[in-house]
MOPAC internal coordinates of N, CA, C and O (Angstrom, degrees):
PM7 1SCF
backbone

  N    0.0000 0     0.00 0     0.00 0    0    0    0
  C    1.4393 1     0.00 0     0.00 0    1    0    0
  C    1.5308 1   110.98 1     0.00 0    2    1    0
  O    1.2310 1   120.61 1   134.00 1    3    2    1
  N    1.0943 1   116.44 1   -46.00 1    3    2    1
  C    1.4633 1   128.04 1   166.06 1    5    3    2
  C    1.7518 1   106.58 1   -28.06 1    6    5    3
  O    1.2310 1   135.69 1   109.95 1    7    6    5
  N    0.9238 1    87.23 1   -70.05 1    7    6    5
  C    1.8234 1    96.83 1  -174.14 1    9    7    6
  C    1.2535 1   124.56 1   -49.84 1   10    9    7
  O    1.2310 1   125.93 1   159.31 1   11   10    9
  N    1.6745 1   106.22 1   -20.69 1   11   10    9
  C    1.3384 1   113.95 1  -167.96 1   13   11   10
  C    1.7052 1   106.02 1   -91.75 1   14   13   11
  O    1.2310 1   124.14 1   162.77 1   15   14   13
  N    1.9510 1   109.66 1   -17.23 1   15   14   13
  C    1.0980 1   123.58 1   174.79 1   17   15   14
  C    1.8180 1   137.22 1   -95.89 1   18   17   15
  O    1.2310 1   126.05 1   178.02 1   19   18   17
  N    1.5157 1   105.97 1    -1.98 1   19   18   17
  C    1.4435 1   151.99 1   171.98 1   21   19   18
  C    1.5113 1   107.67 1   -67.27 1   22   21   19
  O    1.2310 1   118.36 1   -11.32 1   23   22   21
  N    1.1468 1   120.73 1   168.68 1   23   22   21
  C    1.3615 1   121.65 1   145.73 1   25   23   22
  C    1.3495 1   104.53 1  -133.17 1   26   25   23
  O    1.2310 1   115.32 1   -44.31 1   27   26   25
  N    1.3534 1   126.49 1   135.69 1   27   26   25
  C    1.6139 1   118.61 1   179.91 1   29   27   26
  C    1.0995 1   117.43 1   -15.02 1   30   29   27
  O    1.2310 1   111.89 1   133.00 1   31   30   29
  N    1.1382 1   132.89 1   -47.00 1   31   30   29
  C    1.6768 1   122.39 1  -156.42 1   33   31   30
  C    1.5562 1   103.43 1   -95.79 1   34   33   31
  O    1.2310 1   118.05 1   170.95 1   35   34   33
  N    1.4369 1   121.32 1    -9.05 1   35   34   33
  C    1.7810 1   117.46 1   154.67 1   37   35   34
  C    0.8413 1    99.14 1   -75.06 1   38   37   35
  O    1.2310 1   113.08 1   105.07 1   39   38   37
  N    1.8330 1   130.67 1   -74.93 1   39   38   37
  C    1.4415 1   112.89 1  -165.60 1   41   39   38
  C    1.6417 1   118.49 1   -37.05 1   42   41   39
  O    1.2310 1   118.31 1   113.16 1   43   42   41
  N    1.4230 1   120.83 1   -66.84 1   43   42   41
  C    1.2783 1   103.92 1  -176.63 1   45   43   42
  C    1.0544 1   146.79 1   -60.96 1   46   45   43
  O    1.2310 1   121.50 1   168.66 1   47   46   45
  N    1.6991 1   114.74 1   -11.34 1   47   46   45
  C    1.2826 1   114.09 1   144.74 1   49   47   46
  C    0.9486 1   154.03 1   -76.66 1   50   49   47
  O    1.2310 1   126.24 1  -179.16 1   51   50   49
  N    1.7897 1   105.61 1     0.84 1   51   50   49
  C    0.9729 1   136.33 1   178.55 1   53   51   50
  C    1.7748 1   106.80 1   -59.89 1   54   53   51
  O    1.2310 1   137.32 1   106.01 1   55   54   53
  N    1.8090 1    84.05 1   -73.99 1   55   54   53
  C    1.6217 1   115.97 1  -179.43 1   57   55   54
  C    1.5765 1   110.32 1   -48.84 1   58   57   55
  O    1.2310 1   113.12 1   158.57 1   59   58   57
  N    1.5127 1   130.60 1   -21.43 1   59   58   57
  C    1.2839 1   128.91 1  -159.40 1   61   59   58
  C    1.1614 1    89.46 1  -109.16 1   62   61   59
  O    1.2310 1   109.80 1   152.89 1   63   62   61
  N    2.0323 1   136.74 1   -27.11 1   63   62   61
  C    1.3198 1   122.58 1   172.24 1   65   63   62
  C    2.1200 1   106.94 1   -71.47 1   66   65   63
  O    1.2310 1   122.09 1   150.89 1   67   66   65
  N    1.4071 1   113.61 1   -29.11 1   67   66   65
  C    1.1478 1    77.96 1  -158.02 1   69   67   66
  C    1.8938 1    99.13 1   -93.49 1   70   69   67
  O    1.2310 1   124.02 1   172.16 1   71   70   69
  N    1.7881 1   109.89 1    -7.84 1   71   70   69
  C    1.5664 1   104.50 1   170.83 1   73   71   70
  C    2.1639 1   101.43 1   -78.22 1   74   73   71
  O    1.2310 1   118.92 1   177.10 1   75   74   73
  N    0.4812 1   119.66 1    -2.90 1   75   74   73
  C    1.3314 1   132.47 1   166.70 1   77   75   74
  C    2.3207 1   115.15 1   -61.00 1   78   77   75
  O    1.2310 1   137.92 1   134.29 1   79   78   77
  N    2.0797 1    82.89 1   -45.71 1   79   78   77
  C    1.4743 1    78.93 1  -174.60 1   81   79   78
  C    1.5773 1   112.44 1  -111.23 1   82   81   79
  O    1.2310 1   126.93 1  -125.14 1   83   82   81
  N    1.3806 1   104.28 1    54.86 1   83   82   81
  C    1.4247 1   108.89 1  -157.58 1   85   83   82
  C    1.8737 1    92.19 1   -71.37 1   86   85   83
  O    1.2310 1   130.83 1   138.49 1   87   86   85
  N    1.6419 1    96.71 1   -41.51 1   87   86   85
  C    1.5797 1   104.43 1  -162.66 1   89   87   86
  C    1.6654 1   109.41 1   -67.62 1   90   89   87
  O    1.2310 1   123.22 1  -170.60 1   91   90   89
  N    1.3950 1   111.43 1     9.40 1   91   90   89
  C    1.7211 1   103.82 1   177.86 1   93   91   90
  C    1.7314 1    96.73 1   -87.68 1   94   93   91
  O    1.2310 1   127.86 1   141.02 1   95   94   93
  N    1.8250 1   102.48 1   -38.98 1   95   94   93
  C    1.5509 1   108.54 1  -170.04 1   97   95   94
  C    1.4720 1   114.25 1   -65.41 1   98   97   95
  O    1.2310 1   126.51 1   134.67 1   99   98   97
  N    1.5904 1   105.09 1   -45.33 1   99   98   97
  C    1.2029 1   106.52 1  -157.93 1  101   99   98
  C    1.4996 1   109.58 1  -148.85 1  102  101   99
  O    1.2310 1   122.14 1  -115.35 1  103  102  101
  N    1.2154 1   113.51 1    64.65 1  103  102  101
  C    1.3397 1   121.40 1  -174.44 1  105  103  102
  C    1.1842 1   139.37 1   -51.34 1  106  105  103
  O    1.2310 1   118.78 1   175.41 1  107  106  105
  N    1.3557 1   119.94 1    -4.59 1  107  106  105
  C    1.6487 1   137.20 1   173.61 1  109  107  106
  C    1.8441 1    93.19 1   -98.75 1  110  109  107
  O    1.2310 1   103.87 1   176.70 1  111  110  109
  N    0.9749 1   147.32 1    -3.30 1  111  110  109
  C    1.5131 1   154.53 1  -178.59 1  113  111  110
  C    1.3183 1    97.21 1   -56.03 1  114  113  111
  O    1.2310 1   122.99 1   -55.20 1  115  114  113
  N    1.4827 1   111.87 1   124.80 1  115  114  113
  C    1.5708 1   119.55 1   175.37 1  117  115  114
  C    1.3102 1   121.88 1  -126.77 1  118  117  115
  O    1.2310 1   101.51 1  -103.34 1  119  118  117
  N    1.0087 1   151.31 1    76.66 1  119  118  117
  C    1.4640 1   143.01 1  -147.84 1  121  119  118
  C    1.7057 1   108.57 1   177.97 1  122  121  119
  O    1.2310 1   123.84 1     7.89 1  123  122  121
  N    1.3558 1   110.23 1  -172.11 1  123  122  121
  C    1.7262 1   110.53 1  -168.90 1  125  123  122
  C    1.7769 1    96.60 1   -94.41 1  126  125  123
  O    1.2310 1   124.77 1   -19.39 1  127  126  125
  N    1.4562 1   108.44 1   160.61 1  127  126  125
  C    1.8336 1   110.21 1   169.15 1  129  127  126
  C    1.0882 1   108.15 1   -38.79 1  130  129  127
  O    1.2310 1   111.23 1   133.68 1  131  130  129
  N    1.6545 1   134.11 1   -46.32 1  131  130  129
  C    1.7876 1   114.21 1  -152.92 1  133  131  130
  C    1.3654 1   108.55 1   -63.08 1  134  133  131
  O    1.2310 1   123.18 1   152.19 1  135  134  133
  N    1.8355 1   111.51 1   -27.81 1  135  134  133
  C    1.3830 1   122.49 1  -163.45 1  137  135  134
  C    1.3687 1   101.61 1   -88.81 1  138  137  135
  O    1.2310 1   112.69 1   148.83 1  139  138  137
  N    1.4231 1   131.40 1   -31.17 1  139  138  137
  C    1.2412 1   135.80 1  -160.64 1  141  139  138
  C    1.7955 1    87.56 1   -78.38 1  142  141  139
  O    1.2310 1   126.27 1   135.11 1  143  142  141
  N    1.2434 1   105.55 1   -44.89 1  143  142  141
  C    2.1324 1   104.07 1  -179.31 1  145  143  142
  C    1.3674 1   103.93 1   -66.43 1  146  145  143
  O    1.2310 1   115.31 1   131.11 1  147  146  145
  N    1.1327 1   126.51 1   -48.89 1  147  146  145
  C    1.5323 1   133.42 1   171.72 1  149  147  146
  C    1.4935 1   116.70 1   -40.74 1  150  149  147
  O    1.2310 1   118.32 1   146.03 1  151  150  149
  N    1.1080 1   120.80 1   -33.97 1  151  150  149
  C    1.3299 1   142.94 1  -173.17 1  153  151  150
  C    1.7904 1   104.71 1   -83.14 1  154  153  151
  O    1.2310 1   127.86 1   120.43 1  155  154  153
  N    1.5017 1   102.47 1   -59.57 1  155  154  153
  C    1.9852 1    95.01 1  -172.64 1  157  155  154
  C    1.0831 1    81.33 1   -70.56 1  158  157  155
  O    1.2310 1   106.56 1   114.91 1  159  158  157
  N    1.4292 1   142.60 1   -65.09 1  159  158  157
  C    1.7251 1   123.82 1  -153.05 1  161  159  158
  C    1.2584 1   114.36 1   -57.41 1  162  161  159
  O    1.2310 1   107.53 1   157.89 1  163  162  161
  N    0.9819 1   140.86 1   -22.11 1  163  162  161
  C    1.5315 1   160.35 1   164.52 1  165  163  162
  C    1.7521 1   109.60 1   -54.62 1  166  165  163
  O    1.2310 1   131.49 1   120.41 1  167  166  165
  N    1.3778 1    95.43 1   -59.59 1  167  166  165
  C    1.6665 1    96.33 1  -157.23 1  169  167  166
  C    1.6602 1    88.78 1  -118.63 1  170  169  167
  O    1.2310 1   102.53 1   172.10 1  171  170  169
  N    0.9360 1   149.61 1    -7.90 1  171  170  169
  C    1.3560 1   146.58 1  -175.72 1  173  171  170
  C    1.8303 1   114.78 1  -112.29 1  174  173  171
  O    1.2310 1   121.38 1   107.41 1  175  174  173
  N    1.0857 1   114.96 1   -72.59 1  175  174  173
  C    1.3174 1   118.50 1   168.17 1  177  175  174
  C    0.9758 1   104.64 1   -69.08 1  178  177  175
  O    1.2310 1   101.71 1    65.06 1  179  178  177
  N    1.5445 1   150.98 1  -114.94 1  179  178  177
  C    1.3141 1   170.44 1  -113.76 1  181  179  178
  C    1.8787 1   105.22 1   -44.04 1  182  181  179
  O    1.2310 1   121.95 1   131.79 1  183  182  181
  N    1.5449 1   113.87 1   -48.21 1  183  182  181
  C    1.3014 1   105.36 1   167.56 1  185  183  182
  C    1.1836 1   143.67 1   -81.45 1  186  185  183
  O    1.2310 1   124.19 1   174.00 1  187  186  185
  N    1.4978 1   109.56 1    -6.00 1  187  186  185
  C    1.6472 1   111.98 1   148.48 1  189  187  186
  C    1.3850 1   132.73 1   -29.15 1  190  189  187
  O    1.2310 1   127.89 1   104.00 1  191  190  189
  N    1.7043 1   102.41 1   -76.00 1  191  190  189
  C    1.4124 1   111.15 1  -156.41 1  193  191  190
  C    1.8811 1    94.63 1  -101.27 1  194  193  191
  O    1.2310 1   121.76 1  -177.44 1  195  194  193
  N    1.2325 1   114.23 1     2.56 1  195  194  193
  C    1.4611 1   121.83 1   152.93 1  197  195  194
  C    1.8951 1   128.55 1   -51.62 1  198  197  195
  O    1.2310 1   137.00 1   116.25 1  199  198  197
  N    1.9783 1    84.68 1   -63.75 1  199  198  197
  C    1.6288 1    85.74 1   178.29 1  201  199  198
  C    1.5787 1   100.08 1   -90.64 1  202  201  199
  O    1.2310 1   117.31 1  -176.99 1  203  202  201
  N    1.7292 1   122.73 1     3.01 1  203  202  201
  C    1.5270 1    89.34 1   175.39 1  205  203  202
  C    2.1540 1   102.31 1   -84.56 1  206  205  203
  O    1.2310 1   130.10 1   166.89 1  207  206  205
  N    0.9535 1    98.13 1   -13.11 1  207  206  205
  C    1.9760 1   107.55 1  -166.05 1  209  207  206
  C    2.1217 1    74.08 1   -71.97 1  210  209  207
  O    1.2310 1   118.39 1   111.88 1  211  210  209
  N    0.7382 1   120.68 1   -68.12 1  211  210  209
  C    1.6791 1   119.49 1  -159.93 1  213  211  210
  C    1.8375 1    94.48 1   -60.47 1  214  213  211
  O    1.2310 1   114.32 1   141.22 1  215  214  213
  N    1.0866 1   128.36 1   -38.78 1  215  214  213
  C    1.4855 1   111.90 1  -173.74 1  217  215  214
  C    1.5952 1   109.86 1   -77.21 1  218  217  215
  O    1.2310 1   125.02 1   157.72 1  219  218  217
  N    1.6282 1   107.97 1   -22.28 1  219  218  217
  C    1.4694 1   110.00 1   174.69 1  221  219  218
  C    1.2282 1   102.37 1   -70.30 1  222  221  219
  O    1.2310 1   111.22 1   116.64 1  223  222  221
  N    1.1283 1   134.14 1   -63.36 1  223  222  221
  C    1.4275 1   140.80 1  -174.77 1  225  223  222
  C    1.7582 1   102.92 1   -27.55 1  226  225  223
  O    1.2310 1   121.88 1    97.52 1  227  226  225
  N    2.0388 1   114.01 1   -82.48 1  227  226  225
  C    0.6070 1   113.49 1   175.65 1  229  227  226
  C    1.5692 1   145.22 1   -25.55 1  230  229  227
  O    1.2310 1   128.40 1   129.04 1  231  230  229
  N    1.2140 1   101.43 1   -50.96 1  231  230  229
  C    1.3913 1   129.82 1   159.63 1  233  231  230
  C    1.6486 1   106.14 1   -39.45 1  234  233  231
  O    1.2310 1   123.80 1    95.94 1  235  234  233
  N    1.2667 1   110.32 1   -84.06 1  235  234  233
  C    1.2465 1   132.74 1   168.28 1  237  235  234
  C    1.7005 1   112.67 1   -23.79 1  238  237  235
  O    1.2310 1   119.22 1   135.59 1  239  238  237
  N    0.9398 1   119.10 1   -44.41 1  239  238  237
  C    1.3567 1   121.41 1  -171.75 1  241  239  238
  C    2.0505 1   102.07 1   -98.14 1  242  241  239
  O    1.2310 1   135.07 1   170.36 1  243  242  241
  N    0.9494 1    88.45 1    -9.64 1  243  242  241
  C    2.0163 1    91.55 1   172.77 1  245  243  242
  C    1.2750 1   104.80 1   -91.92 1  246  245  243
  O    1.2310 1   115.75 1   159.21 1  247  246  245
  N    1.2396 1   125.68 1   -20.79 1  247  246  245
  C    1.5744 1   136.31 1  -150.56 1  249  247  246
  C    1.5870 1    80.87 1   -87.96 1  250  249  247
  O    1.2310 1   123.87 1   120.48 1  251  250  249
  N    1.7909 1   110.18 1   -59.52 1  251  250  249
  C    1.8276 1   108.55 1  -149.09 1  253  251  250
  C    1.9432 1    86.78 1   -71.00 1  254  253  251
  O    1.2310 1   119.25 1   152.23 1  255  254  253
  N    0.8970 1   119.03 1   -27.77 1  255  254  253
  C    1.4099 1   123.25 1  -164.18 1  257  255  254
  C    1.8772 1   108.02 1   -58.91 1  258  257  255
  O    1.2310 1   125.60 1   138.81 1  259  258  257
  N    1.1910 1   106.84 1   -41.19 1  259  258  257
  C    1.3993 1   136.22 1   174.08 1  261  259  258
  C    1.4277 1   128.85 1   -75.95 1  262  261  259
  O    1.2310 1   133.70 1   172.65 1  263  262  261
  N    1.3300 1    91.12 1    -7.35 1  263  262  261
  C    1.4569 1    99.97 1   171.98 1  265  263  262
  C    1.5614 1   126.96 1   105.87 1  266  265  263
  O    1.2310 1   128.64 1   170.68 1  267  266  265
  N    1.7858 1   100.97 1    -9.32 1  267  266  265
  C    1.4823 1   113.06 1   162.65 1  269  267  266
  C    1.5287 1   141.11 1   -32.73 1  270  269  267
  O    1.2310 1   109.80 1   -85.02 1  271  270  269
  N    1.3692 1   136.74 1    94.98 1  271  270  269
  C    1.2015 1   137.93 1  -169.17 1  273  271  270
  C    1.4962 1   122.35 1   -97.77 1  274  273  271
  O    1.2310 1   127.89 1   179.17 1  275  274  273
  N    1.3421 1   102.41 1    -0.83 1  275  274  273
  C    1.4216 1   104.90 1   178.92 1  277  275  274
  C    1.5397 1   108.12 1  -150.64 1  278  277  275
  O    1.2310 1   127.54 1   -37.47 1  279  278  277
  N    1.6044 1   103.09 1   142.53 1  279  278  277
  C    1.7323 1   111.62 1  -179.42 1  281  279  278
  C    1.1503 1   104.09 1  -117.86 1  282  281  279
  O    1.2310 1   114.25 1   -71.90 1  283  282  281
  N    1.1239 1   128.49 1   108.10 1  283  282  281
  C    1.9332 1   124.33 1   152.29 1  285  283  282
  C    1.0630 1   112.78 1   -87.74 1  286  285  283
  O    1.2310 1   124.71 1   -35.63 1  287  286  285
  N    0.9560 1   108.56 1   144.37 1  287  286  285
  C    1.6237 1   142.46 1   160.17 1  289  287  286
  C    1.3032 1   119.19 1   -81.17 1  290  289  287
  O    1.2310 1   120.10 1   180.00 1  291  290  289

């Protein structure tokens, strides 16, 4: 969705600031930018809003179990 809200020249500066900061994450990292971006989105971003979507869920499904009748947002 991001991409669809970008115009090339954000996205890629986007993508070139954060394959750019591979060496703060992972400083033994040897390889070209696509892999070095492949890598923070992989191991840096991606498990954030991963285990928070799975703890909502979880949550979520203890809540209806318990007798929960209402979800806000």
């Amino acid at each position: 969705m991001a991409r669809d809200l970008l115009t090339d020249e954000e996205f890629n500066q986007i993508a070139k600031n954060m394959s750019d900061g591979i060496g703060f994450f992972n400083p033994s990292f040897v390889g070209e930018p696509e892999q070095a971006l492949r890598w923070v989105i992989d191991n840096q971003l991606s498990p954030s809003p991963l285990g928070r979507a799975a703890f909502a869920e979880k949550s979520l499904e203890w809540a209806v179990r318990t007798g929960t009748e209402q979800y806000l947002i």
